[in-house]
FIGU-697984 format. One line per field, with one value per residue (C-alpha): residue in one letter; x, z, y. Coordinates in steps of 0.1 Angstrom, whole numbers, plus 5000, padded with zeros to 4 digits. Last residue first. Layout:
N
code <- [A,...];
xx <- [X,...];
zz <- [Z,...];
yy <- [Y,...];
! end
This chain:
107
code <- [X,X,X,X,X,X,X,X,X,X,X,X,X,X,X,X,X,X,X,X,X,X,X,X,X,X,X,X,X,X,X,X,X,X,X,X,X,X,X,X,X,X,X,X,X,X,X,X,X,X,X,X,X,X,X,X,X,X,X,X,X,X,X,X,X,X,X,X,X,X,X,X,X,X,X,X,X,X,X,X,X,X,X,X,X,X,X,X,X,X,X,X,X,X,X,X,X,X,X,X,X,X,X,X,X,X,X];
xx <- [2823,2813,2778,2760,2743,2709,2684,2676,2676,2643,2624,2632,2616,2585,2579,2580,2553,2530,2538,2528,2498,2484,2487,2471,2443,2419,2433,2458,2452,2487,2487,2455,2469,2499,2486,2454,2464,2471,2502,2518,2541,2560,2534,2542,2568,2593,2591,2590,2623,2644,2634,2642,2679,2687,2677,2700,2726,2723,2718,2734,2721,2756,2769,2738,2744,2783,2772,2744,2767,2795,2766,2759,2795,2797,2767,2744,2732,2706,2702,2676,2664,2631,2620,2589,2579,2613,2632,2605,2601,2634,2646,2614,2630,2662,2651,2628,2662,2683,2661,2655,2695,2696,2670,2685,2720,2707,2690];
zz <- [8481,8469,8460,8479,8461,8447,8458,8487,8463,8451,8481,8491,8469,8470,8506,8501,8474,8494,8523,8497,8485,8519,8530,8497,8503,8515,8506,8525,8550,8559,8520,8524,8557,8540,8512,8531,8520,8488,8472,8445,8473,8462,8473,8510,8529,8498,8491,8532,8532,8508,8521,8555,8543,8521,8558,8577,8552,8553,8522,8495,8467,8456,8492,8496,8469,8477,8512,8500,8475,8503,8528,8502,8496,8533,8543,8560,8599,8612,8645,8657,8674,8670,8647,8637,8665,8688,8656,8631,8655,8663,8627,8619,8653,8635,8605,8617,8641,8607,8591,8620,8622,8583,8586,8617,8595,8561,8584];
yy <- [2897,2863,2860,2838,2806,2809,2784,2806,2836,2819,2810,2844,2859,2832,2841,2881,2876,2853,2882,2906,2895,2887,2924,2938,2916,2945,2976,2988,3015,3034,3048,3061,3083,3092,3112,3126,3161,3152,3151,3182,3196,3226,3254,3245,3221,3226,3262,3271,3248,3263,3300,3286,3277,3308,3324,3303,3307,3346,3368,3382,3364,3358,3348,3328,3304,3301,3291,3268,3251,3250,3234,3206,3194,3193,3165,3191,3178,3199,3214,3239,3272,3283,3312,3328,3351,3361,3360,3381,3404,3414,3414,3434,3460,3455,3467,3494,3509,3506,3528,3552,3561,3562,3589,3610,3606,3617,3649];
! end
C-alpha cells in the first residue's frame, strides 16, 4: 500500500514537473560572472532546490512585486521636456571646453 502511494506521488510530481516545463519554461543562456554562480549554488544547495529554479524565483521577485517604477517609467523618460535637449548640448560644450584646457593625464 506505502509502495502503490509513493508510486502515485512521484507520478503527480513529475506530471506538475511536466507541466510546468512544457508551459512555463523556454530554454536560455545567461552569462553568470563565477563568484556569483558559487553563491547561487551554495544558496540552492541549503534551500534544497535547483539552480535554475533558485534562479527563476530571483527573477519573478525582481520583474514583479520588486519594482517600485511606474508603468510608463521609460516612456516619460524618452520625451524630454521642452529645452531639456538644448541644455545639455550647452552643457556637454562647456565640459569639454574645460578639460580641453586641461592637459592629459599621464597613465
Amino acid at each position: 500500500m506505502a509502495a502503490e502511494c509513493e508510486a502515485s506521488v512521484v507520478r503527480l510530481a513529475w506530471s506538475l514537473f511536466d507541466e510546468y516545463t512544457r508551459q512555463y519554461t523556454m530554454p536560455t543562456s545567461v552569462h553568470i560572472p563565477k563568484p556569483i554562480l558559487v553563491a547561487v549554488d551554495r544558496k540552492a544547495r541549503a534551500l534544497k532546490i535547483s539552480r535554475n529554479r533558485l534562479i527563476v524565483q530571483a527573477l519573478e521577485r525582481e520583474v514583479t512585486a520588486g519594482s517600485d517604477w511606474s508603468p510608463d517609467f521609460f516612456d516619460r523618460l524618452a520625451m524630454a521636456e521642452p529645452g531639456v535637449e538644448a541644455a545639455v548640448e550647452e552643457m556637454l560644450k562647456t565640459i569639454q571646453r574645460q578639460r580641453g584646457s586641461k592637459k592629459p593625464v599621464r597613465l
